[in-house]
C-alpha positions in Angstrom: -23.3 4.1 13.6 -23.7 0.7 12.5 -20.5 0.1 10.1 -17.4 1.5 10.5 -13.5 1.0 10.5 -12.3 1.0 14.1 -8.8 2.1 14.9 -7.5 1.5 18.6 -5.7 3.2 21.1 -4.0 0.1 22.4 -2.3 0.2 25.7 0.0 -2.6 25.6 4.1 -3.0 25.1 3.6 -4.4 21.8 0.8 -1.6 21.1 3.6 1.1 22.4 6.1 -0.4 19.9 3.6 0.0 16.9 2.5 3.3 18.2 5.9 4.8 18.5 7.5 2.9 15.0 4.1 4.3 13.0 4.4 7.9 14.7 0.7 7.5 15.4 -2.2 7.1 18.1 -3.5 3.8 16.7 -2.3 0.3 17.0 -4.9 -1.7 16.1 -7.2 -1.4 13.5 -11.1 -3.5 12.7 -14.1 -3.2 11.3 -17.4 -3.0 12.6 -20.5 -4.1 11.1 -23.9 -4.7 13.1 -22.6 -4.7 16.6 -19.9 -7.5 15.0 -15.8 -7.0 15.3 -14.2 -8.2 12.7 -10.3 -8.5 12.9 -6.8 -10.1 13.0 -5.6 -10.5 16.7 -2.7 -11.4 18.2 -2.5 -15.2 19.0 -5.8 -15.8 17.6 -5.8 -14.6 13.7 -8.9 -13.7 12.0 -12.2 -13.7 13.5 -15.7 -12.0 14.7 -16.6 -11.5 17.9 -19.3 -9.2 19.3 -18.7 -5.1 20.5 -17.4 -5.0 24.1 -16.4 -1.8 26.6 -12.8 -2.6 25.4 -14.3 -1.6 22.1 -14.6 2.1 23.5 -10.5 2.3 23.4 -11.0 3.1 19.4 -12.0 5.7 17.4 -14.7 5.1 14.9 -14.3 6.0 11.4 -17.3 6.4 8.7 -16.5 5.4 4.9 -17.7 7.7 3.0 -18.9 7.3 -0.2 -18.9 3.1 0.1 -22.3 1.5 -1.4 -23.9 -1.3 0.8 -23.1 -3.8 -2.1 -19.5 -3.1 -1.4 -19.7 -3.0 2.3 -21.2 -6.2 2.1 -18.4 -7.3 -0.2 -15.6 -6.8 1.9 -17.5 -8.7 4.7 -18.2 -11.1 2.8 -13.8 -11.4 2.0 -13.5 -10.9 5.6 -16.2 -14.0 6.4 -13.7 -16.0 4.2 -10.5 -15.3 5.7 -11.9 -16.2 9.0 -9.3 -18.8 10.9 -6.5 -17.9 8.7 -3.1 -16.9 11.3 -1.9 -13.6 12.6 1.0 -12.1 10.4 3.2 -11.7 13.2 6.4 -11.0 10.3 4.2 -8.2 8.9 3.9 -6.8 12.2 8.0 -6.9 12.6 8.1 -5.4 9.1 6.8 -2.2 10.3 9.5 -2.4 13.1 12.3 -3.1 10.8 10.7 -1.1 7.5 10.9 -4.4 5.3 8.8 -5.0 2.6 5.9 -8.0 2.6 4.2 -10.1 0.5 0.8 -11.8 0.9 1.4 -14.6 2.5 -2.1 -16.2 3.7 -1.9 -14.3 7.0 -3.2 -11.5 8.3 -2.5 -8.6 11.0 -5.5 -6.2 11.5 -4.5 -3.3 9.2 -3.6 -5.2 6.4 -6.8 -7.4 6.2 -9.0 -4.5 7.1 -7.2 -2.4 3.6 -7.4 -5.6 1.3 -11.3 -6.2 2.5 -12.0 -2.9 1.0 -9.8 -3.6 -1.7 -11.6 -7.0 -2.7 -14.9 -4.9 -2.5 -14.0 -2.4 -4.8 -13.4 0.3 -2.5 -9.4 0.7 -2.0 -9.2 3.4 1.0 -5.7 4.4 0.0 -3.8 4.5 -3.9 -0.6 3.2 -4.4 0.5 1.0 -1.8 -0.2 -2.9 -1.3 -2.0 -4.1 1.6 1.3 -5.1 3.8 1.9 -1.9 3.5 -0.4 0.1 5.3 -0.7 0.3 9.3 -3.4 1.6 11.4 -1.6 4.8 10.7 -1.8 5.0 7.4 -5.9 3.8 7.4 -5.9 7.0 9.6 -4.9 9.3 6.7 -7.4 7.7 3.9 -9.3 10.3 2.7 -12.6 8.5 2.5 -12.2 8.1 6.3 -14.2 10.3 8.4 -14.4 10.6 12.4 -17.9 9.8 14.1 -16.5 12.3 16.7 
C-alpha cells in the first residue's frame, strides 16, 4: 500500500476528548503517499514527514476509485498548504458543535477532506470541509480498510 488515508487511534487526553465528542475510534487523521505523512499536527500545523512505528497506531484506508492524476492533485494542494497553522478553533468546534469557516488553518481532518476536494475527488457530499472529523472520513464510502 503505497497511498492511503490514515486514521489514528490516538492515545492522548486531547485524542480521548475528540474520540469521545465524535463517538469514534479515530482522532487523527493523514495521508500517506510513498512512505510520506502528510498532515496538520498539533503545535506544528501542516507538514510531511516520513512513516514511523507511531505510524502503526492508524488504520489504513484505500480510495477507491481515485485516478493517479487526482491523487497527485490533492498532494500537490497538500504541498501548498505546507507551514500554514493548526486550527486549534476547529478542533473546539467539534467539542462545542459550532460551525467553521475556512480560515487559512488547518486541523488533520479538515485538510485531509479539502485535499480530496481540490483534486476532484470529494470523499463525502454535502458538508464543508470544517465539517468533517476523522469520524466522519471513517464513513466515506469510497473508503476502504487495507485490513
Amino acid at each position: 500500500m503505497t497511498n492511503a488515508i490514515l486514521l489514528y487511534k490516538g492515545t492522548s487526553f486531547v485524542d480521548w476528548l475528540i474520540k469521545k465528542q465524535t463517538r469514534s475510534l479515530y482522532s487523527h487523521a493523514a495521508i500517506k503517499n510513498d512512505g510520506i505523512i502528510w498532515e496538520s499536527y498539533p503545535g506544528v500545523g501542516v507538514r510531511e514527514r516520513k512513516f514511523n512505528p507511531s505510524d502503526t497506531l492508524a488504520d489504513a484506508f484505500v480510495v477507491r476509485g481515485i485516478t493517479d492524476n487526482q491523487w497527485e492533485k490533492a498532494i500537490a494542494y497538500f504541498s501548498s498548504q505546507k507551514g500554514k497553522p493548526y486550527d486549534w478553533a476547529g478542533d473546539f468546534r467539534f467539542l462545542t458543535r459550532e460551525s467553521g469557516t475556512i480560515d487559512g488553518k488547518w486541523f488533520c481532518s479538515e485538510i485531509v477532506y479539502e485535499c480530496l476536494n481540490q483534486a476532484g475527488f470529494p470523499l463525502l457530499s454535502r458538508i464543508e470541509c470544517w465539517g468533517v472529523s476523522p469520524a466522519l472520513l471513517a464513513l466515506s464510502p469510497f473508503l476502504t480498510p487495507t485490513s
